[in-house]
C-alpha positions in Angstrom: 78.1 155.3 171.0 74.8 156.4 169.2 77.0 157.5 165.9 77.5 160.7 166.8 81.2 162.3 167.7 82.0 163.4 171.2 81.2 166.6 170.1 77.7 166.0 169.0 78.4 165.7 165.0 77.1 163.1 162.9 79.9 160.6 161.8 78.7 161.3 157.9 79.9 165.1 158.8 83.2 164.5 159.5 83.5 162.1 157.3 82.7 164.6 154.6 84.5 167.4 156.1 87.5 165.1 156.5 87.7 163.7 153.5 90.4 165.6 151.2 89.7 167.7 148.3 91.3 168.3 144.9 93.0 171.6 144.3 91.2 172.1 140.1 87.6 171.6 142.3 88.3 173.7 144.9 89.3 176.3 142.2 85.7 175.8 140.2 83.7 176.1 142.8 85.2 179.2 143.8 84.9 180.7 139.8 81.1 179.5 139.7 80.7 181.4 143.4 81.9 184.5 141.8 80.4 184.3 138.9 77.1 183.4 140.6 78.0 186.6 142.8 78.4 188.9 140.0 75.0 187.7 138.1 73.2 188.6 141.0 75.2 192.2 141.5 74.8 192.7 137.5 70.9 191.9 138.0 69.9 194.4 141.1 68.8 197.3 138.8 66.2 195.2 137.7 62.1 195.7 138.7 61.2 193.5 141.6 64.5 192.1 142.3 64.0 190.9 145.9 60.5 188.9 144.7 62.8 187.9 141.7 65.6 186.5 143.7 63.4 184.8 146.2 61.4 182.8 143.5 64.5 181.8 141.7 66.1 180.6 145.1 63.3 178.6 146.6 62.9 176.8 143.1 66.7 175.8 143.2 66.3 175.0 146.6 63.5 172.7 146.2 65.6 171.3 143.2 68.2 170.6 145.1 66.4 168.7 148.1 64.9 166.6 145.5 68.0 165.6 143.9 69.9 165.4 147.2 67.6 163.0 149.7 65.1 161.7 146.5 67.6 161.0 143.4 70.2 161.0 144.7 69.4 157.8 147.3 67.7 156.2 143.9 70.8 156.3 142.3 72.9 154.9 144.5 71.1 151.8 145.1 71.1 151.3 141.4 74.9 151.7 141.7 75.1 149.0 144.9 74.0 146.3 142.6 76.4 147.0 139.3 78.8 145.3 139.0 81.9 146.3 137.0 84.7 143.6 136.0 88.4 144.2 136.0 90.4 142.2 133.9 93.1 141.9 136.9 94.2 143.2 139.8 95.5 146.5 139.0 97.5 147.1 142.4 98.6 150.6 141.5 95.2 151.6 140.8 94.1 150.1 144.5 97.0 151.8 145.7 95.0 155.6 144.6 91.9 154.7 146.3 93.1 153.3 148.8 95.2 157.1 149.4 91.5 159.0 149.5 89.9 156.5 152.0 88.7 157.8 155.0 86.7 155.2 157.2 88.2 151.4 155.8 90.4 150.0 154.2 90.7 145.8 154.0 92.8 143.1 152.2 91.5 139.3 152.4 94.8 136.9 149.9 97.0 134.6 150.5 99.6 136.6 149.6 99.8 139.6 147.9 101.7 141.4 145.0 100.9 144.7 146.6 103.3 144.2 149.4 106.1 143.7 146.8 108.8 146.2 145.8 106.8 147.2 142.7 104.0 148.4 144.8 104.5 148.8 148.5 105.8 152.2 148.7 103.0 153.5 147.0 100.5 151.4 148.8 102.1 152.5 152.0 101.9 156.2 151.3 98.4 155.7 150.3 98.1 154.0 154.1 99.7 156.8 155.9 96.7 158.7 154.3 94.1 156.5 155.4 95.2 156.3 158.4 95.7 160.1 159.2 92.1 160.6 157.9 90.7 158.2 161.0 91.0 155.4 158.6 90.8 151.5 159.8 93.4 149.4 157.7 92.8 145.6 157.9 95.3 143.3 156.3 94.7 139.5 156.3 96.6 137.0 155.2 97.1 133.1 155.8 99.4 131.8 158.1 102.6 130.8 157.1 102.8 127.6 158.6 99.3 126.2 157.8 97.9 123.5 156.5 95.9 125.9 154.2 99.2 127.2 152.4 100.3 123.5 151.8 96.7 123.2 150.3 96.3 126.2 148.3 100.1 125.2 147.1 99.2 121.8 145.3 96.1 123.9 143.6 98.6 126.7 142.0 100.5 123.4 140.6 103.0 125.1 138.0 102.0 128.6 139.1 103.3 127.9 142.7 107.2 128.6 143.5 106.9 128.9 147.3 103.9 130.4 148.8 105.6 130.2 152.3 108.2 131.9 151.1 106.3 134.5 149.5 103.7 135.5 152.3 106.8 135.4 154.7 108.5 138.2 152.7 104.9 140.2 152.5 105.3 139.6 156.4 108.6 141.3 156.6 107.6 144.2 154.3 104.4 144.7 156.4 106.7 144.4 159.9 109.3 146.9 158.8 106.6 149.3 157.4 104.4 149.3 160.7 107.7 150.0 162.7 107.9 153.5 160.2 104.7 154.5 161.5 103.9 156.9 164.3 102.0 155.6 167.3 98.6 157.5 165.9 98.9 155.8 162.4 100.3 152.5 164.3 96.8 152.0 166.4 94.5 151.8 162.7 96.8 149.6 161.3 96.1 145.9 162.1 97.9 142.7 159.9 97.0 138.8 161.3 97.1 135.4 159.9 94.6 133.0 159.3 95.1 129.5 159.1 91.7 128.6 157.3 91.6 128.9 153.6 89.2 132.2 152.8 88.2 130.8 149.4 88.1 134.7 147.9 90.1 137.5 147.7 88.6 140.7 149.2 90.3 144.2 148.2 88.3 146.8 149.9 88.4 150.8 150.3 85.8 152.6 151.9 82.5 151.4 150.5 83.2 150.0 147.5 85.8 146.6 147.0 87.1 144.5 144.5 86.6 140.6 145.0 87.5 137.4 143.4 88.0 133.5 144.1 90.6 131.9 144.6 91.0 129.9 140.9 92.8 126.4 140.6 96.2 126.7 138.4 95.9 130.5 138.7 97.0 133.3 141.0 94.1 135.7 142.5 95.5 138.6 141.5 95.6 137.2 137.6 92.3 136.5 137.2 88.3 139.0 136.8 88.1 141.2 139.8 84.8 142.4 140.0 84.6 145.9 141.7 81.2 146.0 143.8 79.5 148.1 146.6 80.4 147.0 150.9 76.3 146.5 150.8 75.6 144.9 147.6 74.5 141.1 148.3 77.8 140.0 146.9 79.9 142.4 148.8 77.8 141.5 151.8 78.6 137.7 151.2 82.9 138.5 151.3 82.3 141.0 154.1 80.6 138.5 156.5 83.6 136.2 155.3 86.4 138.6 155.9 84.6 139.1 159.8 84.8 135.5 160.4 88.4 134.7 159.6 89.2 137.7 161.5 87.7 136.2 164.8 89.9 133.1 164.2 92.9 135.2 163.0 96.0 135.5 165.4 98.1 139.0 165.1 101.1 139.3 163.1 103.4 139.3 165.9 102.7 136.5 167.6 104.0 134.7 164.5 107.2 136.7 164.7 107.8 136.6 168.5 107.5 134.5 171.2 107.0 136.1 174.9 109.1 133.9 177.3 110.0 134.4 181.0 112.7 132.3 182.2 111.9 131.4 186.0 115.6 130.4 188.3 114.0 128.2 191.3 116.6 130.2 193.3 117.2 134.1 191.5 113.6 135.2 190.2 112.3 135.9 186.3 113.3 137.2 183.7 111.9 138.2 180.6 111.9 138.1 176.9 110.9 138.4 173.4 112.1 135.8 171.0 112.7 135.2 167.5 111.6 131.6 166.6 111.3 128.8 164.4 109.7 125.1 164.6 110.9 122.2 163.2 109.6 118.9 163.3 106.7 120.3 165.6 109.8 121.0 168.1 109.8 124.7 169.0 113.3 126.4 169.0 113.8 129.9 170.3 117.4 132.7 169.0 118.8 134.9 171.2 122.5 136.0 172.2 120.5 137.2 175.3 118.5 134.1 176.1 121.9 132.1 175.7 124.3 134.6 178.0 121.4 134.5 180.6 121.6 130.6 180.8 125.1 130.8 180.9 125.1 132.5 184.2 122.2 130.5 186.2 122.1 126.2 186.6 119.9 124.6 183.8 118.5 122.1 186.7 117.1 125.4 188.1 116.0 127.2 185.2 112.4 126.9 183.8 110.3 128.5 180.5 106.9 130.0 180.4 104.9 131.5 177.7 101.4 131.7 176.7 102.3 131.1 172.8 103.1 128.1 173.7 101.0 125.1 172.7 102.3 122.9 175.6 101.2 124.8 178.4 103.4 124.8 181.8 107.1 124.3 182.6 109.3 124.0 179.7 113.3 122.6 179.9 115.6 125.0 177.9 118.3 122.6 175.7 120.9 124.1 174.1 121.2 123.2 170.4 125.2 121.9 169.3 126.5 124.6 167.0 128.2 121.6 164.8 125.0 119.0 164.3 122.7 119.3 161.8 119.7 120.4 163.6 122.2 123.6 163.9 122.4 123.7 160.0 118.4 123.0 159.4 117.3 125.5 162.4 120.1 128.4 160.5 118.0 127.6 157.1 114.6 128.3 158.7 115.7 131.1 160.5 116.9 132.5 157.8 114.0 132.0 155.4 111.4 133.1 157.8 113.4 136.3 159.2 116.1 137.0 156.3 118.5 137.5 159.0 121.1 135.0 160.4 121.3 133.7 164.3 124.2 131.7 165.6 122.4 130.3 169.1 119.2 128.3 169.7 117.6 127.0 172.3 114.8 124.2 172.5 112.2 124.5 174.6 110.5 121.0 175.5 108.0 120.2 177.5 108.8 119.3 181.4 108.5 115.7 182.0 106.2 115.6 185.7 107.9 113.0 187.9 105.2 110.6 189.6 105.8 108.2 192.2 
């Protein structure tokens, strides 16, 4: 692509022509048309109109190129390098400019207020705006199960009731919102995990974003944000940051579901998708259908396979007991990570290879 649309248009153009207008503007420049219009009706009877008219047009035109491509282009480099602090995260605020974006829109946390009841709905209606106008909505946050969250945990102190907890529930609310979505506003919507601590917190729409650091004893979102421009060096810096995590990032559903195909030495393969937990680094898949599927095929013949897993090859399927208390612990972290309740687990452990 050369940055022009199939159709030969600049991407600026449609930008502009795409992006949405408000009804009072629309109404004044449609008064100052007409009264522009009836000026120049009122003004025909006078001598030399047409030389008149011409000299008063090519002035405002020259005015106008001046202002438009000389200016105008001063001014907003001026602009790129302000910066303007916020005394918090104002997430309903966000929300509104997030509603009128029309080529990005990106969020770098931990975990974020903004997915919470308070704000989601309006955040999400803003999306579904975004999105419709050809708008790319990038949503990172760190991975549940990290390292980084333990990390980022002990520097909250006081401040930190459960981080897990809490960027599993922004997790749910972003799952059940993307499911709302139609398959054109599904495909600009991405959300993945990082398991590397970003260091700064990145809330962007369009060209401008706001950005702050991640603050010992403190919660992002409490702390300056200082609103700057995509290209200003600062903006620059927690761009180039944002891109990097994202190459490391893994999507939101991989977290949520594991891909298995369950291969009978004798009957074929069959497929799923699986809910999941881990505990103790041992990886435990739920599933009625998983279970009833085992129940009609020999366990000696049955093998797992997935490419989520971190063991790669044949994997034995073992049956958890419903009355130990690897049942109990694997109901609690089902629970917590899906807020939903599962009755039937199934380990999957690495094959042991036999060697004479």
């Amino acid at each position: 692509m050369n940055g022009r649309s199939s159709l030969g248009r600049p991407r600026w153009l449609l930008r502009t022509l795409r992006t949405p207008r408000r009804p009072q503007s629309l109404t004044v420049l449609l008064l100052l048309a007409a009264c522009a219009g009836l000026l120049l009706w009122f003004a025909e009877r006078m001598d030399n109109y047409g030389e008149n008219l011409a000299l008063n047009l090519g002035t405002d035109i020259v005015g106008v190129v001046i202002t438009v491509f000389v200016i105008g282009p001063l001014i907003s480099r001026a602009q790129e390098g302000r910066v303007r602090e916020h005394t918090r995260l104002d997430y309903e605020w966000f929300s509104a400019q997030v509603y009128g974006s029309t080529s990005n829109v990106k969020v770098l946390d931990t975990f974020s207020n903004l997915f919470g009841p308070q704000y989601s709905e309006r955040l999400f209606r803003g999306i579904r705006s975004a999105t419709a106008h050809g708008a790319r909505v990038q949503i990172l946050l760190l991975d549940p199960d990290s390292l980084a969250v333990i990390l980022r945990g002990r520097e909250l102190g006081e401040q930190s009731a459960d981080i897990r907890r809490d960027i599993l529930r922004n997790l749910r609310t972003l799952s059940q919102f993307a499911r709302r979505l139609d398959d054109t506003s599904r495909q600009f919507l991405e959300v993945r995990l990082c398991s590397t601590s970003p260091g700064v917190t990145l809330y962007r729409w369009d060209e401008r974003s706001l950005v702050s650091f991640l603050t010992v004893g403190r919660l992002s979102g409490e702390g300056v944000q200082l609103e700057v421009a995509v290209r200003s060096p600062l903006g620059a810096f927690v761009e180039q940051r944002f891109d990097e995590l994202w190459q490391q990032s893994k999507p939101m559903e991989r977290f949520t579901h594991l891909p298995v195909t369950l291969v009978d030495a004798t009957d074929g393969r069959r497929e799923f998708t699986c809910r999941f937990v881990y505990v103790d680094d041992a990886l435990y898949i739920a599933g009625h259908d998983v279970v009833s599927y085992m129940a009609r095929h020999r366990l000696d013949q049955l093998s797992a396979y997935s490419e989520g897993l971190t063991v790669p090859g044949a994997h034995e399927l073992i049956v958890v007991d419903d009355e130990s208390d690897l049942h109990e612990l694997l109901r609690q972290n089902f629970a917590e990570k899906y807020d939903a309740s599962a009755t039937a687990f199934v380990e999957l452990r690495p094959a042991v290879l036999v060697t004479e």
